[in-house]
N, C-alpha and C positions, 0 to 999 in steps of 0.2 A: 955967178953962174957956177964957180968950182964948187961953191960951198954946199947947191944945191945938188948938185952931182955928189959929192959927199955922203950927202943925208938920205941922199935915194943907194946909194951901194951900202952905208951905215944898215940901213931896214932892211934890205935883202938880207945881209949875212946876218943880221937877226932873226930874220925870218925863216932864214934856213938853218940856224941852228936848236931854233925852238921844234920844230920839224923833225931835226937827229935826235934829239931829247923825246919827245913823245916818242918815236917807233922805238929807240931802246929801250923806255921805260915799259910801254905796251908789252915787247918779247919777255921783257923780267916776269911781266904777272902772269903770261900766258908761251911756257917755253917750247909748245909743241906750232905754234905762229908760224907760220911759212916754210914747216915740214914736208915735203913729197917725198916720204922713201923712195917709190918709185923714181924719181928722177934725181939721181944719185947719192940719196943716204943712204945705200942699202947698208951698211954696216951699220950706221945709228940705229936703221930697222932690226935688224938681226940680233943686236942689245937688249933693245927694249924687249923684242917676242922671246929671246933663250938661244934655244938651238934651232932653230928656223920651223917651216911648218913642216907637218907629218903628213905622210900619203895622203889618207882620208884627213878631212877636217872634219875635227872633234865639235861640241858644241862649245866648250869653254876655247878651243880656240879660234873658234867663228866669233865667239863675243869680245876675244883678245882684240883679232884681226878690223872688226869693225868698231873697236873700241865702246861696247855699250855693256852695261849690267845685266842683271841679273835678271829680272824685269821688267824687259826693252817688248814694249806693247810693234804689234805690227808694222804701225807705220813710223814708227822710231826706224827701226831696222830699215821699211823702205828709203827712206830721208836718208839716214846717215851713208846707205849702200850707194843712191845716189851721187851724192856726195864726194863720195871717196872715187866714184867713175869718172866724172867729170875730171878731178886731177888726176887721174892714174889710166886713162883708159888708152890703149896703144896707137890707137890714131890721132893724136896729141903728145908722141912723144915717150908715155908713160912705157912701162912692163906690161909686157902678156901673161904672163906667168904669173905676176904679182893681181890684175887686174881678173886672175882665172881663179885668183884662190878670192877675193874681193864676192865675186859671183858663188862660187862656192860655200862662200860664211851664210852670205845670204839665205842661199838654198837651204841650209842646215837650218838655219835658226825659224826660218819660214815654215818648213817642212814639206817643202818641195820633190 
């Protein structure tokens, strides 16, 4: 009976630590993984964009803010603006502020 109690806590702690291995190996290939500036990296945000955003949103930093190129077809921009709502929208937690400038790229790059 111990032994099998043994071999069943043995495979758990294997199993949980093959578990910690993939999600750190996962964050290594893809470092933006479980990022919400919105909810509390606003410094890490504020890095990555410079000096934070300007009054009007420009186009190039509408394309900053929703992270898309140069050549982001319409429903690119819808998708990813989506997206970015869903974690960031202030009935969930997120910024108003952050979630207004989110709306704002959109409009820009739409041509709303």
């Amino acid at each position: 009976m111990a032994q099998l109690l043994a071999a069943g806590a043995t495979a758990i702690v294997g199993l949980y630590a093959a578990r910690v291995g993939l999600r750190v190996a996962h964050r290594m290939n893809n470092p933006t993984v479980g990022t919400n500036y919105a909810k509390g990296d606003a410094r890490e945000f504020m890095n990555h964009v410079g000096t934070g955003f300007d009054e009007q949103v420009t186009p190039q930093e509408a394309r900053l803010i929703l992270g898309l190129g140069d050549g982001a077809s319409r429903e690119e921009i819808k998708r990813t603006h989506r997206a970015l709502m869903i974690r960031n929208h202030a009935d969930t937690g997120g910024s108003p502020y952050i979630a207004r400038k989110i709306n704002e790229a959109r409009d820009v790059l739409i041509g709303k």
